[in-house]
C-alpha positions in Angstrom: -30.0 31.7 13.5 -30.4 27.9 15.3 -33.8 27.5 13.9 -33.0 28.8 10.4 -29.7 26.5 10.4 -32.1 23.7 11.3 -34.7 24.2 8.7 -32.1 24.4 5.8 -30.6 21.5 6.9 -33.7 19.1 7.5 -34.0 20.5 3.9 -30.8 19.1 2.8 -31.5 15.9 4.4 -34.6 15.7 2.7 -32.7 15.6 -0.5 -30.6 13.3 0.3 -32.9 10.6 1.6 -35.7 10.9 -1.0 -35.3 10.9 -5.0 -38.2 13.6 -5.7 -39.1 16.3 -3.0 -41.0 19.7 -3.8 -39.9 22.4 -1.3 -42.5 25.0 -0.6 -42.4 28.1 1.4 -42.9 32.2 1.2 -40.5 34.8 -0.6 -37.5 34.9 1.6 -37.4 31.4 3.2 -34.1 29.9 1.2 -35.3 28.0 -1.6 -33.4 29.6 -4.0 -29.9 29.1 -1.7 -31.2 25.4 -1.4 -31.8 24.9 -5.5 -28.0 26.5 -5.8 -26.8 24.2 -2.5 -28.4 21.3 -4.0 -27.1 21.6 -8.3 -23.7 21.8 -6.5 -24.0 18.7 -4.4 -25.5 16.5 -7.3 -22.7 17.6 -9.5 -19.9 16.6 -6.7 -20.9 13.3 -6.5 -20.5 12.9 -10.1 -24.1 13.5 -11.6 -24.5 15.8 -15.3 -27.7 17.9 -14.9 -29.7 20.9 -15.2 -30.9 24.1 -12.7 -33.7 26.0 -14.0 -36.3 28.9 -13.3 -38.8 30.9 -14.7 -37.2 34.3 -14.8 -34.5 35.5 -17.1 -33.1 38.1 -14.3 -32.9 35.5 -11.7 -31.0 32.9 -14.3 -28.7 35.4 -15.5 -27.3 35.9 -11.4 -27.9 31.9 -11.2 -25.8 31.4 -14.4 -23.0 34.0 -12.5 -22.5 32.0 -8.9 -22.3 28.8 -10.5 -20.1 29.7 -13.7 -17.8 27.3 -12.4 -19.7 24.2 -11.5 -18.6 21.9 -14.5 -21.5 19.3 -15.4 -24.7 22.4 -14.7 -26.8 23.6 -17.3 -28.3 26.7 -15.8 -31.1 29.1 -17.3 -34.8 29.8 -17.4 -36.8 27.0 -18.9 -37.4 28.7 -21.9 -33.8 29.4 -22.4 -33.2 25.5 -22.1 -36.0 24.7 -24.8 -34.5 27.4 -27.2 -31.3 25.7 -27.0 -32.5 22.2 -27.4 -34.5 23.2 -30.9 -32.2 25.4 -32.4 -35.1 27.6 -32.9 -34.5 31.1 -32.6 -37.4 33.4 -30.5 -39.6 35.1 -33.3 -39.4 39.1 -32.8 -42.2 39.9 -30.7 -43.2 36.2 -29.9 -46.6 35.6 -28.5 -47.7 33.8 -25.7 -48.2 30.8 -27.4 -45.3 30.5 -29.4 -43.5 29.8 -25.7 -46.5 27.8 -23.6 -46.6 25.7 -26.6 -45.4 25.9 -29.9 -41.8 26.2 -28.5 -42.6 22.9 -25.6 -44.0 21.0 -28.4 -40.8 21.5 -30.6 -39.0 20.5 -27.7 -41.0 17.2 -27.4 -40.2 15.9 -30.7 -36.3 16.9 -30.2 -36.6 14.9 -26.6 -38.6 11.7 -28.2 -35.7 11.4 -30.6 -33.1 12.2 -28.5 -33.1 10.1 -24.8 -29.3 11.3 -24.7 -30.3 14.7 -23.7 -32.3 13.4 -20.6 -29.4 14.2 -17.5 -29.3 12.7 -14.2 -31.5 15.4 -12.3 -33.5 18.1 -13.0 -34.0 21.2 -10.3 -36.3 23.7 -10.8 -36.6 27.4 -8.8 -39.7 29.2 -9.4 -41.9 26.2 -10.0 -45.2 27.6 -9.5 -44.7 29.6 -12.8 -43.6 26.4 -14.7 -46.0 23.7 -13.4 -48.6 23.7 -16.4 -49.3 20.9 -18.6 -46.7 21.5 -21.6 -43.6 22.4 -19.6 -44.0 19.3 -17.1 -44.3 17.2 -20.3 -40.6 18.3 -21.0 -39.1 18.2 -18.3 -40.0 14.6 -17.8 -38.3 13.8 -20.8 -35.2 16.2 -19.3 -34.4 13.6 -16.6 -33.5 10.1 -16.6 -36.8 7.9 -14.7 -38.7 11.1 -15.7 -40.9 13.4 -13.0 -41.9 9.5 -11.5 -39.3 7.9 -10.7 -36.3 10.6 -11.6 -33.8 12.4 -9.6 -36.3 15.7 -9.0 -35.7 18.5 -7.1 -38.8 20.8 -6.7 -38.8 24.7 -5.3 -41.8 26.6 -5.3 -44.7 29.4 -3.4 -48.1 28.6 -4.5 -49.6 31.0 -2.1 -48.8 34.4 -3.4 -45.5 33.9 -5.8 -47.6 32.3 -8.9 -47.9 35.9 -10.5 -48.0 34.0 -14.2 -51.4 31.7 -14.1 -50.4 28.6 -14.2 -54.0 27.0 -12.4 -53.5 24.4 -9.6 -50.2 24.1 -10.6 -49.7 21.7 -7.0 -52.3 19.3 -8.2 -50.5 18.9 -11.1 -47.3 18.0 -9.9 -48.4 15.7 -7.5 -50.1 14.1 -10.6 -47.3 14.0 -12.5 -44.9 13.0 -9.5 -47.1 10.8 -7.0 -44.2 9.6 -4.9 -42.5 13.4 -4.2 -41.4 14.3 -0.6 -43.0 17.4 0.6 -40.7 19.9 2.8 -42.4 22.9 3.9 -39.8 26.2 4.8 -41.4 28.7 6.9 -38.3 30.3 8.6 -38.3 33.6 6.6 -34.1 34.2 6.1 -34.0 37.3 3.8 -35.8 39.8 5.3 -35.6 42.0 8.8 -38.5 40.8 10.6 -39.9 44.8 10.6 -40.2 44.2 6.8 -41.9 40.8 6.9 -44.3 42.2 9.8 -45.1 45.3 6.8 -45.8 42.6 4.0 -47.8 40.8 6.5 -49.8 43.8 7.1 -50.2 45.2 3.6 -50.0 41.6 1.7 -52.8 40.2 4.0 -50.7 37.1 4.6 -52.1 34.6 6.5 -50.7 33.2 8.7 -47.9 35.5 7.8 -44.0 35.4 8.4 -43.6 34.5 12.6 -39.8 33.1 12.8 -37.3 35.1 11.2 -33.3 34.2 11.3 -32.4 38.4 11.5 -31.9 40.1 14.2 -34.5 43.3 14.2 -32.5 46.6 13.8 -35.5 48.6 15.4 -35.9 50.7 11.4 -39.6 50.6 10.3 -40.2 50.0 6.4 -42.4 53.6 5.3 -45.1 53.4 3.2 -45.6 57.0 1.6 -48.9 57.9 0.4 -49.9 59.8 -2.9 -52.6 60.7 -4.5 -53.9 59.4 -8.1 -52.6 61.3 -10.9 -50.0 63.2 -8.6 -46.7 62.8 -10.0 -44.4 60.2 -7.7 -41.2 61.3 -8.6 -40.6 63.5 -5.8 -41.5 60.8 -3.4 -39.3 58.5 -5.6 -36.0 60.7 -5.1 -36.8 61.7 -1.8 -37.1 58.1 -0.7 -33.5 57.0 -2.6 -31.6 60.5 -1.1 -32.8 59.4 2.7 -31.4 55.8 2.0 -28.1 57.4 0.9 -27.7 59.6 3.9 -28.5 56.3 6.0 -25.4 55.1 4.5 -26.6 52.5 1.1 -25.2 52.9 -2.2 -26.9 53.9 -5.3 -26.3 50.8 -6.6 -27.1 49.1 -3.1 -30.6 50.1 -4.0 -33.3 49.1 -6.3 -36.4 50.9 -7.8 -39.4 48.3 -8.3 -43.2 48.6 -10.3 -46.0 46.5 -11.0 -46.3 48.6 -14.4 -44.7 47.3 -17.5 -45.2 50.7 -19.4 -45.4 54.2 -18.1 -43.6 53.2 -14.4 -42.2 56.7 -12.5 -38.6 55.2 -13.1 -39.9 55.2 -17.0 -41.6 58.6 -17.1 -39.6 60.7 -14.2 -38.8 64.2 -15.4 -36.6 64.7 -12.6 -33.3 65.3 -14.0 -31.2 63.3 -11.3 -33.2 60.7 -11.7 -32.8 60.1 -15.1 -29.1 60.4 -14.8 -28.8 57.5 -12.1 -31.5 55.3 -13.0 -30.8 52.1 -15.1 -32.5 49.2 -16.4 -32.0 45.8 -14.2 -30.6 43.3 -16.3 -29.5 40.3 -13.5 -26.4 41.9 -13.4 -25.5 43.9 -9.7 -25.2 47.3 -10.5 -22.2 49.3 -10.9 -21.3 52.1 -8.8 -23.6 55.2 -9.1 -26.5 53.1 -10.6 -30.2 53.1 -9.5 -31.4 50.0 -11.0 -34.8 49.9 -11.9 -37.1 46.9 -12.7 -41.2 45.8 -12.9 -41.7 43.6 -10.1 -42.4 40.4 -12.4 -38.8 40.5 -13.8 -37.3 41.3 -10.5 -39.0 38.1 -8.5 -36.5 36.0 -7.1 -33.7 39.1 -6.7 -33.1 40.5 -3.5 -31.5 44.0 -2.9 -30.3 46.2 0.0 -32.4 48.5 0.0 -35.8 48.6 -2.0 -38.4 51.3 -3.1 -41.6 50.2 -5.0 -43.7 52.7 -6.5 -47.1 52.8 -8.4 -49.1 50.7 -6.2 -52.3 51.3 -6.9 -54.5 48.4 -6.6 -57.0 49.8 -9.4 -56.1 48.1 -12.6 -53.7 45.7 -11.7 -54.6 42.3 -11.7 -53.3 40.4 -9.3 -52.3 43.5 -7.0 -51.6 41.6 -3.2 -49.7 39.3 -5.1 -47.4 41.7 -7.2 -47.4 44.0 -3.6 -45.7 40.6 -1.8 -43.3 39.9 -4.5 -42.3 43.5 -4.9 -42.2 44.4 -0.9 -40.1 40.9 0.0 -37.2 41.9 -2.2 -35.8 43.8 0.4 -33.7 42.7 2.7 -32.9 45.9 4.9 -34.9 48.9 4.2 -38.2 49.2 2.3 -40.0 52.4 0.8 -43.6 51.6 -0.8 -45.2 54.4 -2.7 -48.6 53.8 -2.4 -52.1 55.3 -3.7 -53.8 56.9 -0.5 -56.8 54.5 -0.6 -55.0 51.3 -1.2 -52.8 52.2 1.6 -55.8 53.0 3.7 -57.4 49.4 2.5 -54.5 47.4 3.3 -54.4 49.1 6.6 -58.2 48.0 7.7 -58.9 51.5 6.4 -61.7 52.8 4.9 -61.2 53.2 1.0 
């Protein structure tokens, strides 16, 4: 607890000492908390300005703790260009339309409009926004721009940038040559069981070694299967032994790296269709099993998690998605995984 305490306050007084600082640090190590502890000290001394993130799950629970902080704009980035165009998103909107029809829009709103610039700009989940088009807006989003602006920075380049944004670091420090770096490494989220488990499976290097939780002595239990074998009864096994150890349905939530066809998606198991709901940001209510891919979930936390479908065959990106999906969990972990991926992330033989 000292050394976490420490850490986030170093962090603090970081931000108070120097203009433009870009906090790094793994899944689990407070950037988030800082980004929220931050948008609320800027706005108490007076200051009109704007918190915002890649994800739209993460915004919507950012946009429900800090309802109440007058002078905050809070949303996903994309959210914030939508609203400065007027433009509504096209049904079924490609790729392009929001890496750079929709920034470029934004531009020529921004060029005409220096009224819109606030007094700071902080953004969560910056290794998905640091590309070319995005930083060129959010210059224009604070007062002295990404140079010389009030610019608060939160980011993990080393296994969180699951949307491709390049060398997303070398840009920023491009774009903002006099930033403050601040490196977290004290993980805060996670028992250190589960952070020694995403060590292991995640191949992270050098890997969570200070944690701010006390160990309860419960080992997270990856659960093998074999491809093409249907995971549902590992699924409801896994969520009925985390309800006799006491969690909540809604205490626990069901992650995948699959967008289509997940086991939550395709379970014939009839309790499991009658608990399990889709994750909208929102906690869930009482007898709800959320359910989420891992890409919409990044930057949640829950209870209790169970990820499913890991099979590193076919998924681009795999060790990435597998340590944003395994770190959500703060207490107890389930990971489904395919036999031979579990035996290659062990030092196995595949």
């Amino acid at each position: 607890m000292t050394a976490f305490l420490e850490e986030q306050y170093l962090g603090l007084d970081a931000m108070a000492d120097n203009p433009t600082v870009l906090f790094t640090g793994p899944a689990g190590s407070g950037k988030t908390w800082l980004a929220m502890e931050a948008a609320c000290r800027e706005v108490a001394v007076g200051r009109r300005g704007r918190l915002l993130c890649f994800n739209r799950l993460l915004a919507k629970q950012l946009t429900a703790d800090l309802a109440d902080v007058a002078g905050l704009t809070v949303g996903t980035l994309h959210q914030e260009l939508l609203r400065i165009t007027g433009v509504p998103a096209p049904a079924g909107a490609r790729a392009s339309f929001w890496e750079q029809e929709l920034p470029d829009r934004a531009l020529e709103v921004l060029l005409n409009r220096p009224d819109l610039a606030g007094d700071f700009v902080i953004v969560d989940e910056v290794q998905d926004i640091a590309k070319g088009p995005f930083l060129d807006v959010l210059d224009l989003l604070v007062t002295g721009g990404l140079r010389s602006g009030r610019v608060l920075l939160f980011g993990d380049f080393e296994r969180q940038a699951i949307f491709e944004t390049g060398d997303g670091r070398a840009l920023l420090r491009a774009r903002a040559p006099h930033q403050t770096n601040f490196r977290l490494s004290a993980n805060c989220r996670n028992l250190p069981r589960i952070g020694y488990q995403v060590n292991l499976l995640a191949k992270l290097e050098p890997g969570y070694q200070r944690f701010r939780r006390q160990d309860d002595g419960i080992d997270p239990a990856p659960i093998p299967y074999t491809v093409g074998s249907d995971q549902s009864p590992l699924l409801s096994h896994a969520v009925k032994t985390l309800r006799a150890d006491g969690y909540k349905l809604n205490e626990i939530v069901v992650l995948s790296p699959l967008r289509e066809g997940s086991t939550a998606e395709t379970t014939t198991d009839t309790w499991l269709r009658q608990v399990l709901y889709p994750a909208d940001g929102r906690r869930g209510r009482p007898g709800q099993l959320l359910n989420s891919t891992i890409q919409a979930y990044k930057g949640l936390e829950a209870p209790a998690v169970v990820v499913t479908d890991l099979d590193r065959r076919g998924i681009p990106g795999f060790e990435a998605l597998l340590y944003v999906g395994l770190t959500r969990a703060t207490d107890r972990l389930f990971a489904v995984v395919e036999s031979g991926t579990l035996r290659a992330a062990i030092g196995g033989t595949t």
